[in-house]
TITI-687705 format. One record per residue (C-alpha): residue number from 1; y, x, z. Coordinates in nm, 2 decimals. Layout:
num; y; x; z
NUM; Y; X; Z
...
This chain:
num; y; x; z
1; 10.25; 8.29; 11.86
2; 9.87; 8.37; 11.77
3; 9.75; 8.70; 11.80
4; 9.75; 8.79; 11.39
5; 10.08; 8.69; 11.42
6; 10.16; 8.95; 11.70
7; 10.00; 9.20; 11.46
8; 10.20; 9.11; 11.14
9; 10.53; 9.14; 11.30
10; 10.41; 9.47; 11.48
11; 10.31; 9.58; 11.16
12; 10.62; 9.54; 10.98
13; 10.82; 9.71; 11.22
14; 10.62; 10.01; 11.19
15; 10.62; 9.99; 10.83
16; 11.01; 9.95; 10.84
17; 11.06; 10.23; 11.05
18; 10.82; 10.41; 10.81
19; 11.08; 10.29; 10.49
20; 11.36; 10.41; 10.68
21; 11.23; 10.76; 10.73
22; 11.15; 10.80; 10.41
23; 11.50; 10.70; 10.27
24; 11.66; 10.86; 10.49
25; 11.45; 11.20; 10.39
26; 11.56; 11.12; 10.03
27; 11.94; 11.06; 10.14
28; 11.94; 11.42; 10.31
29; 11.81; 11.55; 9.99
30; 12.06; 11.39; 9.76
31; 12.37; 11.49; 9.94
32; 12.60; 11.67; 9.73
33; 12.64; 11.99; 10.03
34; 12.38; 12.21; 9.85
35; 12.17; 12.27; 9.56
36; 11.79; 12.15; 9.58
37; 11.53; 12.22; 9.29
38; 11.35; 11.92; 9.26
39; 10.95; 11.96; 9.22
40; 10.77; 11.68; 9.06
41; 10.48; 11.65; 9.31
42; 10.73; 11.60; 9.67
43; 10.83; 11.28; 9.42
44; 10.51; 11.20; 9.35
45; 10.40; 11.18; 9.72
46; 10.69; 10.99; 9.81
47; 10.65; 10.73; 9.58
48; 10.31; 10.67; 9.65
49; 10.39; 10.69; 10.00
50; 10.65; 10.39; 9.92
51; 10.40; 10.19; 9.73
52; 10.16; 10.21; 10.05
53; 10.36; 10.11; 10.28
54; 10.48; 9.83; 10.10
55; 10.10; 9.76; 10.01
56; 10.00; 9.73; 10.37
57; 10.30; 9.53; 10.47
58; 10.29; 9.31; 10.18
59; 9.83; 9.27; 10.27
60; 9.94; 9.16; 10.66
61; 10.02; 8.86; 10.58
62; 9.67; 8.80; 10.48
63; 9.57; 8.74; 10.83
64; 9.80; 8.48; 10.85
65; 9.62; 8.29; 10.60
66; 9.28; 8.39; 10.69
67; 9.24; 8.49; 10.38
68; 8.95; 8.72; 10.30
69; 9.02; 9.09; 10.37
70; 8.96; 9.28; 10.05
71; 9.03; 9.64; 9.96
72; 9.09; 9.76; 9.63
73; 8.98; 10.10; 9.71
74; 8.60; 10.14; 9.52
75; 8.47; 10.50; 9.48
76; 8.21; 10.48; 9.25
């Protein structure tokens, strides 16, 4: 295995164990036991949080490629 390959698969075991937290987080809130007032910002975060992760896991395989690194991320 090459080294971006080392990286990629390093990556998505982080970002896995990053998914899994965050379900499980969402699991512990859905449980019928008690009553939880739902906020629309906590959702907001976690979503986005979600779409990240996926984001940067979906971007490794870039370096597979060698395709160029962009980032979508312009302040202007």
């Amino acid at each position: 295995m090459t080294q971006p390959e080392y990286i990629a698969a390093l990556l998505s075991i982080i970002v896995g164990l990053g998914l899994t937290d965050l379900a499980q987080s969402l699991r512990e809130l859905v449980r019928p036991r008690r009553r939880v007032n739902w906020h629309w910002l906590p959702l907001l975060w976690a979503a986005t949080a979600f779409l990240l992760a996926v984001q940067i896991w979906w971007n490794s395989f870039s370096f597979l490629t060698g395709a160029p690194r962009r980032f979508s991320l312009r302040i202007s």
